[in-house]
N, C-alpha and C positions, 0 to 999 in steps of 0.2 A: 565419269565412270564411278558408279559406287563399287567401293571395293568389298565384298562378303567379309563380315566375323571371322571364319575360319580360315581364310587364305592371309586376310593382316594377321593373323595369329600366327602362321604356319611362315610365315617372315621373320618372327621372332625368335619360333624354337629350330626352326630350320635352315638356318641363311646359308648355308651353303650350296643350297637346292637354289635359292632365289638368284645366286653370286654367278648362277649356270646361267640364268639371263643374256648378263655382260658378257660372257664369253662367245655367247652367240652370235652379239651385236660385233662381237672383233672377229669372228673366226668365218662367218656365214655360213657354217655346216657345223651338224651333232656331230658327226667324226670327230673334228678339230677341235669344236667344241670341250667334247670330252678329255679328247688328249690335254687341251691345255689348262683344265679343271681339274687332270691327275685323278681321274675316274674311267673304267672303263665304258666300252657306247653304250653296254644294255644299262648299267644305271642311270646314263645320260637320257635313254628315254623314261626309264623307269619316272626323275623327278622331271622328265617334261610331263609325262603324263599326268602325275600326280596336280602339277600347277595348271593345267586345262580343269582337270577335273572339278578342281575347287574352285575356279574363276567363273562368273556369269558368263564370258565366253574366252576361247582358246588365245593362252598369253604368248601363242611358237606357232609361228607358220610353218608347214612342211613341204619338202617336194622329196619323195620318196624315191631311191635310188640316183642312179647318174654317178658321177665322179666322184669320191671319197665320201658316199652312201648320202648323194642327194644335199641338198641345202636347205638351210634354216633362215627365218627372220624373225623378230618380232612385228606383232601386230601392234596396233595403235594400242590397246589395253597393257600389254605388256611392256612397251615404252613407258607408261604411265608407271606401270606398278615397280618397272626399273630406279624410274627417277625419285620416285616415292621409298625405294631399299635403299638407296646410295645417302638419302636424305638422315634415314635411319641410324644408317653407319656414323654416318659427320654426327649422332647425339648416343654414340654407343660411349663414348670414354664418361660422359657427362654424369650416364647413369652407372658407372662401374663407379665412378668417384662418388657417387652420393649414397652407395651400399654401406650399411654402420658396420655390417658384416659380413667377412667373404661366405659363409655359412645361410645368409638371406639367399644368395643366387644360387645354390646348390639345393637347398629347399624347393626355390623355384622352378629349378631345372626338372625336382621330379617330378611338381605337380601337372607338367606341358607333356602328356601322355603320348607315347610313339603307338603304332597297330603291325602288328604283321600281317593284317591284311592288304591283298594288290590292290585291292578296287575299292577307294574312295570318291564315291558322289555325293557331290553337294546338290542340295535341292531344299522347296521347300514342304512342309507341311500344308497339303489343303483337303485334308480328313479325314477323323479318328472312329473307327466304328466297333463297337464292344462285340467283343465274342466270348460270352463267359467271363474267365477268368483274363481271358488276353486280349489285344485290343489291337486294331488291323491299323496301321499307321501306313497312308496311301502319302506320298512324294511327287511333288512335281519339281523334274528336272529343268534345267537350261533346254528351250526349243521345244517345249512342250510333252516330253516325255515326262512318263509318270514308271511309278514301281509302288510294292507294296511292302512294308513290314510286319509280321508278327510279332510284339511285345506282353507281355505282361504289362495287367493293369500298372503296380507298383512301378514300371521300369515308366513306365508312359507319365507317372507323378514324379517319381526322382528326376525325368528327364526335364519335367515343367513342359511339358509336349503341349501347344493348343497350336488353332487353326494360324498360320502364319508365323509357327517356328520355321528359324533353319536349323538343318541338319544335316549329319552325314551319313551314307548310307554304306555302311564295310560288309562288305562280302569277298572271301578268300577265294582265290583262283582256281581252288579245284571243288569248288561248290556249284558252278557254271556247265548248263551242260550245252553242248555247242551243236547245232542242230542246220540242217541246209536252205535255204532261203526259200523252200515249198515248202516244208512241214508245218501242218497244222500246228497254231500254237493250243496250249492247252489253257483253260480258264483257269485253272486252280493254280496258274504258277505266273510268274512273273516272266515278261517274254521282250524282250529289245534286242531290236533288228539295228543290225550297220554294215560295213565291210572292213572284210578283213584287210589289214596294212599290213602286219608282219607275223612270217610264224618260225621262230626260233626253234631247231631242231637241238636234241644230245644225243650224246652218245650214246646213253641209254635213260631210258625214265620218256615222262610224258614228256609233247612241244607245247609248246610255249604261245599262245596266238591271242595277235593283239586284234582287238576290233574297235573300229572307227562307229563312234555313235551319228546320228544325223542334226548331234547338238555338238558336236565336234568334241563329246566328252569320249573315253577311250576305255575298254574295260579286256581284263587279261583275262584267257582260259585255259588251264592246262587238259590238254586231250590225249590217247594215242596215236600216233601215224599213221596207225591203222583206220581209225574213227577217219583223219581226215580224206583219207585214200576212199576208201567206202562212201562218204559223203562227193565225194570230188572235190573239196574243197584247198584252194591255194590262195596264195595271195592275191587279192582283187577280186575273191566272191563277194557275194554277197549272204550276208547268214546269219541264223536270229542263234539268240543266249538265253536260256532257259533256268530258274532258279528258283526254290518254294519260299512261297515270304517267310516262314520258319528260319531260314540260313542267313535273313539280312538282320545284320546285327545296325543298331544307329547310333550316332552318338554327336554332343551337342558342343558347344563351347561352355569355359566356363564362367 
């Protein structure tokens, strides 16, 4: 299994997302999982999601609902990328001792950039087409899904963007507009179809709705109640996600 740039990276600055693995492998459910990671379940999905997203394929197998909300395993990839984190750990003191200054890893820590974005996809670049000033940066995801980016020229040269970069594709959850598995998609917007796995209600404010890509990558939407009620959409539709390349922000390793 080759492992992507950005997910051995997101091993480094993130381990405690990767550390949610192991619990898995002891606990066989995200419930337990989370409890005994001392996180609650929606973060629990939150970094599984996160770790499909950025992996060539999904590192958490799921079975939705059933007894202390369904159970978990890893996939063969995710055994992989487990054994490859614990590996990591046994040469963490190695490199704590070789730092001349505790002030290098504080450095370091800032330059390994967090996003408030929910929706990170990994994918790659296979082409760049000039629109004036800005330049359409088209993705191909895990499973052969594609999306598009709007960047600026400049963004598209800082990023060193050519055909057979990777990169990540951030878009915020309430950029997403969530539409019923008939609507016409529109050409001018980016449009990926999957089914919905979960839609997390509040007390008040939008819900929460997770959708299952058919590359097994997973993308949040926040909606009204009402949206979903009117669509008739629950858990186990099917339903496409709607976004203008303008709103996908990308960003690369460094």
């Amino acid at each position: 299994m080759h492992l992507p740039t950005l997910l051995a990276q997101h091993m480094v600055r993130r381990p405690q997302r990767i550390a949610l693995l192991q619990h898995i492998v002891e606990q066989g459910s995200i419930t337990a999982a989370a409890k005994s990671a001392g996180i609650s379940y929606k973060a629990a999905w939150d970094a599984i999601d996160e770790l499909n997203n950025l992996a060539q394929t999904p590192l958490v197998e799921r079975n939705i609902g059933g007894k202390g909300g369904g159970g978990a395993r890893l996939s063969v990839a995710g055994e992989r990328v487990l054994r490859l984190y614990q590996r990591l750990q046994a040469m963490q003191n190695q490199v704590l001792d070789a730092a001349e200054d505790i002030q290098d890893l504080d450095l370091l820590g800032r330059l390994m950039l967090r996003t408030s974005a929910r929706n990170q996809l990994h994918g790659t670049v296979i082409a760049i087409l000039s629109h004036g000033h800005n330049d359409l940066i088209q993705l191909e995801l895990p499973g052969g899904l594609t999306l598009r980016a709007q960047i600026t020229r400049d963004s598209t040269q800082r990023l060193e963007l050519v055909i057979g970069s990777q990169a990540v594709a951030l878009i915020k959850a309430g950029w997403l507009q969530l539409l019923g598995a008939t609507h016409p998609p529109s050409p001018e917007h980016n449009d990926l179809h999957g089914q919905i796995e979960q839609i997390l209600h509040t007390d008040n404010g939008p819900s929460e709705v997770r959708i299952t890509l058919p590359s097994g990558q997973t993308l949040c939407a926040l909606t009204e109640p009402q949206h979903l009620e009117t669509l008739g959409l629950t858990e186990g539709s099917e339903a496409h996600v709607q976004f203008a390349p303008s709103l996908v922000l990308l960003g690369t390793a460094l």
